[in-house]
LOBA-178254 format. One record per residue: residue in three letters; residue number from 1; chain; x, y, z of N, C-alpha, C in turn. Coordinates in nm, 2 decimals. Layout:
<nodes>
<node "Ala",NUM,"A",<X,Y,Z>,<X,Y,Z>,<X,Y,Z>>
...
</nodes>
This chain:
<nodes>
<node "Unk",1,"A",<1.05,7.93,4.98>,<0.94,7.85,4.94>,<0.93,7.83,4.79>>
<node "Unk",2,"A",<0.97,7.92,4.73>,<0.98,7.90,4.57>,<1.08,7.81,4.55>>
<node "Unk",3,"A",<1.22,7.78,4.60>,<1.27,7.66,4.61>,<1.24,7.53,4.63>>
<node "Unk",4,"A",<1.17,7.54,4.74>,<1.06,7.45,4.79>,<0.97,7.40,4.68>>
<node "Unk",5,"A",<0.84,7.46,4.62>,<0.80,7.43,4.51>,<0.87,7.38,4.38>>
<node "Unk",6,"A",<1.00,7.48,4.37>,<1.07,7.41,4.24>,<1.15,7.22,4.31>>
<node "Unk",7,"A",<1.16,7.25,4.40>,<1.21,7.13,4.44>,<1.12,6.99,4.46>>
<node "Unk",8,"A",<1.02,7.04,4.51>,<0.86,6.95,4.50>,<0.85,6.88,4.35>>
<node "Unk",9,"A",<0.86,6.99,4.23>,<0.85,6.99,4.15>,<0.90,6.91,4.05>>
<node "Unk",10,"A",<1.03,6.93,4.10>,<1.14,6.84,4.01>,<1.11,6.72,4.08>>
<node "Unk",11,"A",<1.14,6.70,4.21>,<1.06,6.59,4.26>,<1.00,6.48,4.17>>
<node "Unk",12,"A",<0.89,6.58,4.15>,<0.75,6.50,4.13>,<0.83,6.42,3.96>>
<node "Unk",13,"A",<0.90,6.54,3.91>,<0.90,6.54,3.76>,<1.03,6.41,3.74>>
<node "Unk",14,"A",<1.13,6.40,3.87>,<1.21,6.31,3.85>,<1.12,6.17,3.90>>
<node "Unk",15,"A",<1.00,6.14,3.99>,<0.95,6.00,4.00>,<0.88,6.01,3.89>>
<node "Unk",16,"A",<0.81,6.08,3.78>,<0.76,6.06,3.67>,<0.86,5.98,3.58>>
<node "Unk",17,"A",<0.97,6.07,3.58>,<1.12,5.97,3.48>,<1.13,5.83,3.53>>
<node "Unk",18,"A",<1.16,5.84,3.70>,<1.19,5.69,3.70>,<1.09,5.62,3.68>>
<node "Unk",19,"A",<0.93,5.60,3.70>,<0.83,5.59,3.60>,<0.84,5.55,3.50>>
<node "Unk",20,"A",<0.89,5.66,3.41>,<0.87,5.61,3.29>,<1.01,5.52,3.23>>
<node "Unk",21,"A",<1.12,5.55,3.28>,<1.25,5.44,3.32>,<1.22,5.31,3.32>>
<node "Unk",22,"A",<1.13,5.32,3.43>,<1.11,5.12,3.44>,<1.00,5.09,3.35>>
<node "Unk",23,"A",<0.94,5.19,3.34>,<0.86,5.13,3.21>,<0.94,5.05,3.08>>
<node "Unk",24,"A",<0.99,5.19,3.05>,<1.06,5.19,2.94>,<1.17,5.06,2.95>>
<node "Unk",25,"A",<1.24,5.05,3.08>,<1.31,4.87,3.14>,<1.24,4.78,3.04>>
<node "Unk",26,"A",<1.09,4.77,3.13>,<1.07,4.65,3.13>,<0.99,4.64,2.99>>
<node "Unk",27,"A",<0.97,4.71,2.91>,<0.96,4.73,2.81>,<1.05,4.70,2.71>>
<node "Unk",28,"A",<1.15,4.73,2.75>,<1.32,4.68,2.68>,<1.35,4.51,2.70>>
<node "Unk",29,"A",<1.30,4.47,2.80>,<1.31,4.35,2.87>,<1.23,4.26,2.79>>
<node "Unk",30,"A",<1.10,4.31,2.76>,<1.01,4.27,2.64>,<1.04,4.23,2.51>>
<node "Unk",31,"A",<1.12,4.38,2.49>,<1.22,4.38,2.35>,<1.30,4.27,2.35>>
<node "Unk",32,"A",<1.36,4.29,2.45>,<1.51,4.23,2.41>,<1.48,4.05,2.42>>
<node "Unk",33,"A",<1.37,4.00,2.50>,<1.28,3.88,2.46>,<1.27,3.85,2.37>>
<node "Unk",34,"A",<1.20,3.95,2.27>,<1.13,3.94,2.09>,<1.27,3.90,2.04>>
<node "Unk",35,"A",<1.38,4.01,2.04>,<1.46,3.97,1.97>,<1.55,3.88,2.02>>
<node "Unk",36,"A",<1.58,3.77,2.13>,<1.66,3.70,2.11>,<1.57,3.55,2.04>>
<node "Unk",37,"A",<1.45,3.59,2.08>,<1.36,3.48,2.00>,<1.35,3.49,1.86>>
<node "Unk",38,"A",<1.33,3.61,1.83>,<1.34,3.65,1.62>,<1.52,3.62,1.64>>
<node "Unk",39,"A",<1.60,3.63,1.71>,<1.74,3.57,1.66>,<1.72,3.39,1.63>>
<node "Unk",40,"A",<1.71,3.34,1.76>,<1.70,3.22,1.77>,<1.59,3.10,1.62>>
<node "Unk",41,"A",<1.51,3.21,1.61>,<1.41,3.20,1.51>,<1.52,3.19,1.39>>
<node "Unk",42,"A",<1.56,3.31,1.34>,<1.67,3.37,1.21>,<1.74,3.22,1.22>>
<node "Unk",43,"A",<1.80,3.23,1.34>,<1.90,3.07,1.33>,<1.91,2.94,1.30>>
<node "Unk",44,"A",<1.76,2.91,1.31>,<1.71,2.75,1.26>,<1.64,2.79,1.15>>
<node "Unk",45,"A",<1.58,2.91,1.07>,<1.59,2.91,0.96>,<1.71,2.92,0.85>>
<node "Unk",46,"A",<1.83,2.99,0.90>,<1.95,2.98,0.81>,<1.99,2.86,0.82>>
<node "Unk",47,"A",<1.97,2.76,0.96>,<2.00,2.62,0.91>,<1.92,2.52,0.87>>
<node "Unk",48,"A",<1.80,2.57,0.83>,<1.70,2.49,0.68>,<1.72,2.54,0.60>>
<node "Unk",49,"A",<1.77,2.66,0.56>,<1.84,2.72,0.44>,<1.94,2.64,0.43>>
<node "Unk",50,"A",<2.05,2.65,0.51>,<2.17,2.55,0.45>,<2.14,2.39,0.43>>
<node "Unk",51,"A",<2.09,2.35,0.51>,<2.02,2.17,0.45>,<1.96,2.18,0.30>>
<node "Unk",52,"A",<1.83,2.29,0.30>,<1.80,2.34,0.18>,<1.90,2.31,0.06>>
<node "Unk",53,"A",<1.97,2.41,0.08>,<2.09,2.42,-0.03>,<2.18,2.31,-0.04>>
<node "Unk",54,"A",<2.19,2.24,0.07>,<2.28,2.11,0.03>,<2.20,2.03,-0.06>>
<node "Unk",55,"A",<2.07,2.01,0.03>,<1.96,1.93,-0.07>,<1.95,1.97,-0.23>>
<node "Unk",56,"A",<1.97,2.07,-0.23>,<1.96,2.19,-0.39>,<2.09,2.07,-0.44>>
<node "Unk",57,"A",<2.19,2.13,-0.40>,<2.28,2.06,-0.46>,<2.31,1.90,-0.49>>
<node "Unk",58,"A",<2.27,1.80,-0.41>,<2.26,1.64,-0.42>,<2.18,1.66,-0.50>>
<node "Unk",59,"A",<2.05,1.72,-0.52>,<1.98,1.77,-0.62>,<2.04,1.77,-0.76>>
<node "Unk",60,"A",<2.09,1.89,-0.78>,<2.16,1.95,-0.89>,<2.21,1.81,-0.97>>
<node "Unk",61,"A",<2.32,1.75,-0.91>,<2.42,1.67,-0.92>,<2.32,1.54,-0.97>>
<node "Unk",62,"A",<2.25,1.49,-0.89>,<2.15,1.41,-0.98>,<2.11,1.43,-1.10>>
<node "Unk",63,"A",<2.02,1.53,-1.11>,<1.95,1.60,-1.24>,<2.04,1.61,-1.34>>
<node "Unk",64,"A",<2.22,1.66,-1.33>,<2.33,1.63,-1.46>,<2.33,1.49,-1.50>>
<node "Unk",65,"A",<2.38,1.45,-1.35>,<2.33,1.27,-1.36>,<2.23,1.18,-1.48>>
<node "Unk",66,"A",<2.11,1.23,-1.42>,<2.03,1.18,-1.54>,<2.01,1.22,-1.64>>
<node "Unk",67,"A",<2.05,1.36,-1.67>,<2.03,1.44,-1.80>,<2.17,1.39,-1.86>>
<node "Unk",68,"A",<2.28,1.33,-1.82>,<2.38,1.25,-1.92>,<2.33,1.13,-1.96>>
<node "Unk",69,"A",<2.28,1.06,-1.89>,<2.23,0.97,-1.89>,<2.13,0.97,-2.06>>
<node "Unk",70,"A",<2.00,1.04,-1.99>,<1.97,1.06,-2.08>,<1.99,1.11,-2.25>>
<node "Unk",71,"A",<2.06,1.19,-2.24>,<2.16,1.20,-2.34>,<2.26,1.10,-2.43>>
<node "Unk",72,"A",<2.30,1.01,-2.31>,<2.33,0.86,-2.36>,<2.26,0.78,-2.44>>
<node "Unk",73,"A",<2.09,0.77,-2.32>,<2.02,0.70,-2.42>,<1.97,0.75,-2.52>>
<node "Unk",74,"A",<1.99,0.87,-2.57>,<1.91,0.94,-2.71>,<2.02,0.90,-2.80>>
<node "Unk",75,"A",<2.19,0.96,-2.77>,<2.24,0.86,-2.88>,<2.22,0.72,-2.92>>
<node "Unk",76,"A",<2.18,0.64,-2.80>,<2.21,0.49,-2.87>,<2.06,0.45,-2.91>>
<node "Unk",77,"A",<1.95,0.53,-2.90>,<1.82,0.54,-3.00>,<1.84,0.57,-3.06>>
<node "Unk",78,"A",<1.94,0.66,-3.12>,<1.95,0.71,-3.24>,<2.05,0.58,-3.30>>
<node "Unk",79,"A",<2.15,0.56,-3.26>,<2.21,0.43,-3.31>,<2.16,0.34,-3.38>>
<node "Unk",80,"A",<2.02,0.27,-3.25>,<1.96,0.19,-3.28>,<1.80,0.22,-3.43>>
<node "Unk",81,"A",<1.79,0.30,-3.41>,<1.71,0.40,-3.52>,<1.81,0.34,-3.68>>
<node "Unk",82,"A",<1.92,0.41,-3.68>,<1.94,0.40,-3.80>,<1.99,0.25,-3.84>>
<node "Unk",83,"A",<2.06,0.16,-3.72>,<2.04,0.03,-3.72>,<1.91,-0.04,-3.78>>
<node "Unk",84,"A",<1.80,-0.01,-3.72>,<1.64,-0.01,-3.76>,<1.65,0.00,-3.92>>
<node "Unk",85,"A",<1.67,0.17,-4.01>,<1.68,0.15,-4.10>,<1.72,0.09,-4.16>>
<node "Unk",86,"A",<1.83,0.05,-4.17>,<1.95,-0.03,-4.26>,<1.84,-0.20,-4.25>>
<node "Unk",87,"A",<1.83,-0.22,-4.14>,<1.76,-0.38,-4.11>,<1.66,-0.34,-4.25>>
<node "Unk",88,"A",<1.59,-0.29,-4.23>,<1.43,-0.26,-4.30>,<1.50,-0.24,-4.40>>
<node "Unk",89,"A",<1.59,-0.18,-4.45>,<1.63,-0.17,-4.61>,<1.67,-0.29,-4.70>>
<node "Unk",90,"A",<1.75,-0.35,-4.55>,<1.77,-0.52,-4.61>,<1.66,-0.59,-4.63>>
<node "Unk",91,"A",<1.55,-0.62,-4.53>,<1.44,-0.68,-4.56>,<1.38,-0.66,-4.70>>
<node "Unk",92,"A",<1.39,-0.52,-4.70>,<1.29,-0.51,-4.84>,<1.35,-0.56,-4.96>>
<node "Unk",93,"A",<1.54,-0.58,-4.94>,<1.61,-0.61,-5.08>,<1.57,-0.74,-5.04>>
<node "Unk",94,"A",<1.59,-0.83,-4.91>,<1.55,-0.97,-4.96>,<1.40,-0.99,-4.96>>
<node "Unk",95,"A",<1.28,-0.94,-4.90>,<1.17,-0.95,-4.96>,<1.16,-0.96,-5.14>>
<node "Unk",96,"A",<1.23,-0.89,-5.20>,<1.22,-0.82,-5.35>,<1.27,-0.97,-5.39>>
<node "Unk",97,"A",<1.37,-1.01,-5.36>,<1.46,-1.12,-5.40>,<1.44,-1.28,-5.38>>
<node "Unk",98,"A",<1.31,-1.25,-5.30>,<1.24,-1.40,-5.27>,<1.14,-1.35,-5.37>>
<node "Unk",99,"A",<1.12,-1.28,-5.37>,<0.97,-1.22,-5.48>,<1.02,-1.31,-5.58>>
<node "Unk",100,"A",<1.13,-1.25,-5.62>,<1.19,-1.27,-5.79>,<1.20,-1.44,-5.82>>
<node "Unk",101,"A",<1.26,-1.47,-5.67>,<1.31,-1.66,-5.61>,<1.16,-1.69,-5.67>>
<node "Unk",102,"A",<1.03,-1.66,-5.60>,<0.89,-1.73,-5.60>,<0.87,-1.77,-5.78>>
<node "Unk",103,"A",<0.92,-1.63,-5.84>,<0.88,-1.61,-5.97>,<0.90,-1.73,-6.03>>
<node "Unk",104,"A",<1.04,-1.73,-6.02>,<1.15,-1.83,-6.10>,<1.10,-2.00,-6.05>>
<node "Unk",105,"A",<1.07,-2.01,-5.94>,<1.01,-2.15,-5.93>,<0.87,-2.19,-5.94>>
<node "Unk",106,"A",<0.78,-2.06,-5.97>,<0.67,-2.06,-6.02>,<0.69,-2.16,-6.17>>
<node "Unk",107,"A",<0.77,-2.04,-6.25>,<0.84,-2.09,-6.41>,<0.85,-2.24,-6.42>>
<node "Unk",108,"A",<0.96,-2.29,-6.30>,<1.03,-2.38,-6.30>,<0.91,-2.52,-6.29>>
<node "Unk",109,"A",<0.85,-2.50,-6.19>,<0.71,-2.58,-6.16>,<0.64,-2.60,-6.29>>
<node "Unk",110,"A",<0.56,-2.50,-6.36>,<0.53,-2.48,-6.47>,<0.60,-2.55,-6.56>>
<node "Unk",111,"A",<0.71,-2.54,-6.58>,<0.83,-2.62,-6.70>,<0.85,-2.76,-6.63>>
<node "Unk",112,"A",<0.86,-2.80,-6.53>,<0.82,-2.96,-6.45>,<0.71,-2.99,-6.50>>
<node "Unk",113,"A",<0.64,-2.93,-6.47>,<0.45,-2.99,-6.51>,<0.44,-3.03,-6.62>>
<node "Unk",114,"A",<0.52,-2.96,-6.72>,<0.53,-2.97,-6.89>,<0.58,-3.11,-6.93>>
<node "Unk",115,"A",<0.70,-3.13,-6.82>,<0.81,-3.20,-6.86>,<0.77,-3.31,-6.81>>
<node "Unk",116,"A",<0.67,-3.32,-6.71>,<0.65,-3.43,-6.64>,<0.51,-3.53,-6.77>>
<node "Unk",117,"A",<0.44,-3.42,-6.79>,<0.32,-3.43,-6.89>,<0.42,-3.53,-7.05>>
<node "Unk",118,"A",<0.50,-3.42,-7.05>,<0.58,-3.52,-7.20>,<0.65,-3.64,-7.16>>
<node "Unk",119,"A",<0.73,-3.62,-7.06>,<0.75,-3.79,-7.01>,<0.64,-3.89,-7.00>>
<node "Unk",120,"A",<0.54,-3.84,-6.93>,<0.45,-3.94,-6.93>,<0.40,-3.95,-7.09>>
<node "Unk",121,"A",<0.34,-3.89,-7.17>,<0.34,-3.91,-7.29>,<0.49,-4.02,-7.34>>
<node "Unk",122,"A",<0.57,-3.96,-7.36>,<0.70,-4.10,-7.41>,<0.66,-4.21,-7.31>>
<node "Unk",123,"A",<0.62,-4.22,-7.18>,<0.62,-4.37,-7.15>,<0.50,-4.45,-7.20>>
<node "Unk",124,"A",<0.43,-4.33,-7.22>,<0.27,-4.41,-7.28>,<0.31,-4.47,-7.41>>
<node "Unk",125,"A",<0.40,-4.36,-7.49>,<0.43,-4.44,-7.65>,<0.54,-4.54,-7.62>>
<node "Unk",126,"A",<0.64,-4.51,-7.53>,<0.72,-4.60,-7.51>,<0.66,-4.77,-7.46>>
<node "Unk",127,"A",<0.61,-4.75,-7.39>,<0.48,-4.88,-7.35>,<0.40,-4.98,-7.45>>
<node "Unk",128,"A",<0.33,-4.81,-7.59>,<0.23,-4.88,-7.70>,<0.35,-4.94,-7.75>>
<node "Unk",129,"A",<0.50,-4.89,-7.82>,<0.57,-4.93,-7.93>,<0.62,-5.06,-7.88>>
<node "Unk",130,"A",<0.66,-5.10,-7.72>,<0.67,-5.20,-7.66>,<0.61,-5.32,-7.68>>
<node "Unk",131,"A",<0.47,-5.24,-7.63>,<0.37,-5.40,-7.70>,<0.35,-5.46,-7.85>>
<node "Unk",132,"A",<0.36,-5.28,-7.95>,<0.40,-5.35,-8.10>,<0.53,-5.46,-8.14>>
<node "Unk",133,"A",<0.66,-5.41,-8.07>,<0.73,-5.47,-8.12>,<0.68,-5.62,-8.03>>
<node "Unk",134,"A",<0.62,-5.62,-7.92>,<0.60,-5.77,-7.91>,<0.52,-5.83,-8.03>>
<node "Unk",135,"A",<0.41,-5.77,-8.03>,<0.32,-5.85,-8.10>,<0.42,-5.88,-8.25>>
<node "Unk",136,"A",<0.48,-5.80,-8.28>,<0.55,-5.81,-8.40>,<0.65,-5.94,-8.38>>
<node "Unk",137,"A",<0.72,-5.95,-8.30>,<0.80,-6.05,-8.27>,<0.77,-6.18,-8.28>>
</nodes>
């Protein structure tokens, strides 16, 4: 009988394991669900990661792209900058140099007006001494 009871016993204690066996199955069955979906998951994120990174890189390659670029156009601003200067330095020598031009035909005008004033004077005497020598005649 004590056999009996130990064997009842284990019985009982072995449908408790298989119990907790299929539990623990279908519980695994659960698992193993989660994770082939967190895999499948992992998977189309490492392949937006790699698009990602290719994008990073067409990226990248751009960004050199225009930062040569850029770089280009700072030298030829700067080119054109000191080009700029040089122009403006000439302007100002021939601004200075029509200044001086204006001066000199101011003068010159002035010395015309004079010259024009004394001719007219000689034609007026030349005119009176005209009519003297007629009358004289």
């Amino acid at each position: 009988t004590v056999l009996l009871r130990r064997q009842h016993v284990l019985e009982a204690e072995d449908s408790t394991l298989v119990e907790k066996l299929q539990e623990a199955e279908a519980g695994g069955g659960i698992l193993r669900e989660k994770l082939q979906a967190l895999e499948a998951e992992d998977c189309a994120l490492r392949e937006k990661c790699r698009a990602y990174e290719a994008e990073d890189c067409v990226l990248r390659d751009q960004c050199r792209a225009y930062e040569a670029e850029e770089s280009n156009l700072r030298g030829k601003l700067h080119t054109f900058e000191a080009e700029d200067s040089a122009l403006r330095g000439k302007l100002h020598a021939v601004e200075a140099e029509e200044s001086k031009l204006r001066e000199k035909l101011q003068a010159f005008e002035a010395e015309d007006s004079v010259l024009r004033r004394k001719l007219q004077t000689f034609e007026a005497e030349e005119s009176n001494l005209c009519e003297k020598l007629q009358a004289f005649e």
